[in-house]
N, C-alpha and C positions, 0 to 999 in steps of 0.2 A: 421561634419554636425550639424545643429542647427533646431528647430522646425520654423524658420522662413526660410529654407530654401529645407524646403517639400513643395511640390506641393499637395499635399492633405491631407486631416483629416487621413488617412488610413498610410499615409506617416507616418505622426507626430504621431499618436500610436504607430506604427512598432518603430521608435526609441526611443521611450521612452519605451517599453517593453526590446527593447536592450540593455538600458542601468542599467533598473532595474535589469537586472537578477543578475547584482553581487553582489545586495543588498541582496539575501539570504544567501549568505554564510557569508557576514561581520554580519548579525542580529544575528547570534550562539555566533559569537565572542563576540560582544556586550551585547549580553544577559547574556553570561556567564561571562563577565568583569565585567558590570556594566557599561559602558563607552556610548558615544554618538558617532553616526555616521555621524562626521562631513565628511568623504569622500562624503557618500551617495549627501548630499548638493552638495557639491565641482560639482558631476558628473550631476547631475541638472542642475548647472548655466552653466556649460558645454555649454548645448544643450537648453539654456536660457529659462528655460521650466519657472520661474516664471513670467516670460511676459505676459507670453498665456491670459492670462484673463485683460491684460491691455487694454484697449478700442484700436481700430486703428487709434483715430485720434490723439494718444500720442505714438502711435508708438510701439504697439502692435500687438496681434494677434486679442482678443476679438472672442474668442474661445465660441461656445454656451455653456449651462450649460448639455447638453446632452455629449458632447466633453467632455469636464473639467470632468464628473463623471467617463467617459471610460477609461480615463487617471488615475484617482484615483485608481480606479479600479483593475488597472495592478500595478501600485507602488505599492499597499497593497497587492498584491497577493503573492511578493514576499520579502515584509515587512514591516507588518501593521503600526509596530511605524512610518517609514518615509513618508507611506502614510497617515496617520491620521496628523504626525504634518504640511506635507507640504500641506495638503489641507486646513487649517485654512487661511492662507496667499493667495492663490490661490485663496478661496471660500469672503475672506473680501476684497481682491483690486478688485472682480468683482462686490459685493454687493455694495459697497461704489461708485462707476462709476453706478448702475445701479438706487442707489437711492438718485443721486446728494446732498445728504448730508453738504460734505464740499466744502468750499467755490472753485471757480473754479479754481485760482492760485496757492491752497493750493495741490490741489489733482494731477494736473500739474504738479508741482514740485516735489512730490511724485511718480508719475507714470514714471517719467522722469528718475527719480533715480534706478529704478524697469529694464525697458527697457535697458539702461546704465551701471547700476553697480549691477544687480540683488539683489536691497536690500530686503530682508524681515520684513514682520509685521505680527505681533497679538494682540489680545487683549486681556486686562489683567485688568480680571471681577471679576473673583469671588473670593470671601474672605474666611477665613475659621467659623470666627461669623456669619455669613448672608449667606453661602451658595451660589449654585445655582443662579445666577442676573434672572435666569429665573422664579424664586420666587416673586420678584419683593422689595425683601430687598432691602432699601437706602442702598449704602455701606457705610462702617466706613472710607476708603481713604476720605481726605477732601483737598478740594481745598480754598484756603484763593487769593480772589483778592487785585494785589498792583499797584501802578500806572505803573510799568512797566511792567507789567504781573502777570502771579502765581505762588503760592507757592504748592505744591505738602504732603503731608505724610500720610502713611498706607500701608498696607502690602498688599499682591495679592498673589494667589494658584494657582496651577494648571495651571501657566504658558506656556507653551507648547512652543517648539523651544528657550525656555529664554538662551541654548548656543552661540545661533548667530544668534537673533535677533536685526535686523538694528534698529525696531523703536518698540515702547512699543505704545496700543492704553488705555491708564488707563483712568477705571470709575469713579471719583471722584464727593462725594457729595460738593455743591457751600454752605461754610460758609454762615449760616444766614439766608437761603433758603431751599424752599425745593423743590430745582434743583438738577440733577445730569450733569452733562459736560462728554464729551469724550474726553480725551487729549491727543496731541500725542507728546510722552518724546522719545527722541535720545536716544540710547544707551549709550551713551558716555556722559552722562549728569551725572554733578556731585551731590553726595546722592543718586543714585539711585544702587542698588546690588543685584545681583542674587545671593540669598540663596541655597544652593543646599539641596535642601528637598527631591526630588524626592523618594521614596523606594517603588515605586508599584511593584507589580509581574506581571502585565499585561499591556502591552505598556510602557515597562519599558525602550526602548531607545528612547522615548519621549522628556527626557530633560525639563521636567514641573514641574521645579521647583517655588518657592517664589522669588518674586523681594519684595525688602523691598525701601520704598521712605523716605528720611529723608531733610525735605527741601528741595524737589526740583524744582528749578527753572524754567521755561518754559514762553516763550512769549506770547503776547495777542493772536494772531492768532493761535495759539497751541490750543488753544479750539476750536475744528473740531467739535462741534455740542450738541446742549441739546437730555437727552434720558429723555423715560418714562418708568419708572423701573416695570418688568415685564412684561406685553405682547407688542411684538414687530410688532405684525402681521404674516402676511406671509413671509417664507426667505426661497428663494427655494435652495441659496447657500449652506444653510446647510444640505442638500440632501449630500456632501460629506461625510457626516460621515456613513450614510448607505453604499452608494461607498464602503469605505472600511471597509465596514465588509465583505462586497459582493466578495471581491476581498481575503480576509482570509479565504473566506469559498470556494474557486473557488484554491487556494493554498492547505487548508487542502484536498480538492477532487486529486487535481494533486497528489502531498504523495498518498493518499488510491488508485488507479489507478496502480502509479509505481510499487509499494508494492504488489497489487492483480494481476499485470499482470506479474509479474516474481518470487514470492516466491511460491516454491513447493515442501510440505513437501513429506518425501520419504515415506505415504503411500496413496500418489493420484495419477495420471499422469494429466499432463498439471500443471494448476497453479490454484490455490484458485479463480483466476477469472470463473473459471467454475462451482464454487460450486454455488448452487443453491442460497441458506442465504446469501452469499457473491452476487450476482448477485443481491439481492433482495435489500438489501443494499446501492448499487451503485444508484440503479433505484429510491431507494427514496433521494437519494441526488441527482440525475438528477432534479426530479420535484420538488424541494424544489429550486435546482437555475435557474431554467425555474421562476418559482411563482416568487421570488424575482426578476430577470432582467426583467421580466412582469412589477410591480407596480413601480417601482425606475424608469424604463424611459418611460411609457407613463405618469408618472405626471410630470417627466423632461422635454420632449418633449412640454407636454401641456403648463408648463413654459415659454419655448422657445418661445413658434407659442402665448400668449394672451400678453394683454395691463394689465396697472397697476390694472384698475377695475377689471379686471378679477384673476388676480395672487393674490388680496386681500380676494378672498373668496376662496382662496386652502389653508387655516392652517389645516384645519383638515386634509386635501389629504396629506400634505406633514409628518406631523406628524405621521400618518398612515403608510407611506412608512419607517419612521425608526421604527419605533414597531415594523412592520412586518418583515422587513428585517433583522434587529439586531436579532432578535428572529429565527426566520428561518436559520442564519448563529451559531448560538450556536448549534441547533441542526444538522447541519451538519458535524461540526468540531467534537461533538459526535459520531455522526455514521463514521467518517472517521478511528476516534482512533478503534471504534469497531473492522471495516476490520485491521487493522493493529495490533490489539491485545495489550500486556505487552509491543512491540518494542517502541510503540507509546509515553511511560512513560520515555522512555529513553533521556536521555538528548540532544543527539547530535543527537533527530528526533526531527522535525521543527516543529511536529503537537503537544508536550507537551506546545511552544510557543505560537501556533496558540491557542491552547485551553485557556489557559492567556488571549494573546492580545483581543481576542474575547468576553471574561468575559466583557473587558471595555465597550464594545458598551452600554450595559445595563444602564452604568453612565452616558454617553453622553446626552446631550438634543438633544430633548424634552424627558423629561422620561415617562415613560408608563403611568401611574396614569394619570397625567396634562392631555396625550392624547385620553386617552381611553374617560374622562370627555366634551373634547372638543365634540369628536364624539357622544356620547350621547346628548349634548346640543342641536346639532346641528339637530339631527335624531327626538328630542323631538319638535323639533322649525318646522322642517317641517312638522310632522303627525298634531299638530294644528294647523297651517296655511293652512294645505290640509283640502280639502272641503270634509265633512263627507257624 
């Protein structure tokens, strides 16, 4: 069975929670190898989950972005790396359809390939001299124009999926200008190599490694679009990256749960779940992921249901929601180790991973600072504009 062939939203959750479950057991192995979980993919295109967010009139699902985050959601809950890297892919082929960007043939033919042979993409932004693109550093990648197209060179970080990614979406600044281009390079394009950089300790089966570009060649329509190097506006896509922290911290509760409701030391009766501190515990990680699935989908929702006017003045709502949430899921993943004590340190318990993978949400854009500054801007913009 395939998520194109559930009869409901509810349907298409239910198997993709069933598919992810075996994604917990291979993350240990993973984790502990160092290796990438290309099965985890494999069992994705399976049940041709990378569709979902292709528009219907290309022969998708065109899944709302409330759908798309519940989905997240449950993949990170039982394994962040795969829900982190598969939502970049998921979260860019819905963004890219919803802000008609590249040209109509180009994205056709792309979404075509998506439907068909579930290819994957990311983008491949940031540098390790210039940081963060959400900065708004030009990148050092430079694009050189020739009559028959471009020329491509420079290096890129924190590639995400770079094991088996179909298509690379590289930022390069335009020789001579002071343009930046989105370009999109084939995998299979000669000069282009995946560096294997990767040594994080936290969403370490990522696969986000360095692609390094040495003359590479790409045709005229390969430039899918000029950007304006740091602020992008509002991108409520990127709401997946809360998703799955939301979904690590809703993992790390399932562990504190199991653990409090059957370990019982020989001098109590019942289990640890009935200790009062342990009860209290629980109770604040209840309303810690009450507060988070609060803010992630009524501004998801709100998404959903407004017009472009409107989705352009929620940067700071949406920014808000990963502060809150990313923050609010560390300390979860805290108190879960709590109830489950020294076991929790142990290597072959999922919550010393969950404690890792969780660190990364903090790196993820939009970072705190940028956000916190927006919501001030914005709070100082309205008390003077309000009538005193």
């Amino acid at each position: 069975m395939t998520i194109f062939e559930a009869q409901t939203k509810e349907e298409r959750l239910a198997l993709i929670e069933e598919t992810a479950k075996a994604f917990k057991e291979r993350a240990y192995k993973h984790d502990i190898e160092g290796t990438f979980p290309y099965e985890n993919y494999e069992d994705l295109k399976a049940i041709r989950y990378p569709a979902a967010t292709v528009p219907k009139k290309y022969g998708g699902l065109e899944i709302s972005l409330v759908e798309m985050l519940k989905a997240q959601e449950i993949i990170a809950s039982y394994d962040g790396s795969t829900g982190l890297s598969i939502g970049w892919h998921m979260g860019i082929t819905k963004n890219i359809a919803e802000l008609n960007v590249w040209e109509k043939e180009k994205y056709a033919s792309y979404a075509k390939e998506v439907v068909e042979k579930n290819v994957l993409l990311n983008s491949a932004a940031t540098e390790l001299a210039t940081g963060s693109p959400t900065r708004g550093n030009l990148p050092q990648t430079y694009a050189v124009e020739r009559e028959d197209g471009w020329v491509l060179n420079g290096r890129k970080a924190f590639t995400t999926l770079s094991p088996i990614l179909d298509y690379f979406a590289v930022t390069a600044s335009i020789e001579g200008t002071d343009e930046v281009g989105n370009f999109l390079v084939p995998r299979h394009t000669p000069g282009l190599e995946v560096v294997e950089t990767w040594d994080s300790v936290g969403m370490q089966a990522t696969g986000s490694h360095d692609i390094v570009l040495k003359d590479v060649q790409v045709a005229k329509d390969d430039l899918l679009h000029y950007l304006t190097p740091g602020d992008k506006g509002a991108q409520g896509w990127l709401l997946h990256i809360p998703a799955c922290y939301l979904g690590i911290a809703k993992g790390a509760m399932r562990e504190a749960l199991q653990f409090a409701t059957t370990y019982s030391p020989a001098n109590i009766e019942g289990t640890i779940s009935d200790i009062p501190t342990v009860k209290h515990k629980i109770g604040e990680i209840e309303l810690l992921l009450l507060e988070m699935e609060s803010i992630l989908y009524r501004v998801a929702r709100k998404w959903d249901e407004s017009d472009d006017a409107v989705r352009q003045t929620m940067k700071a709502e949406l920014g808000a929601v990963k502060v809150s949430v990313v923050n609010k899921a560390n300390k979860v993943v805290d108190l879960a180790m709590r109830i489950v004590g020294a076991r929790s340190l142990s290597a072959k318990n999922p919550l010393q991973r969950y404690y890792r993978d969780v660190r990364a949400g903090l790196h993820n854009p939009p970072m705190d600072d940028m956000t916190l500054v927006v919501l001030a801007d914005q709070s100082i913009t309205q008390f003077k504009e309000r009538p005193q």
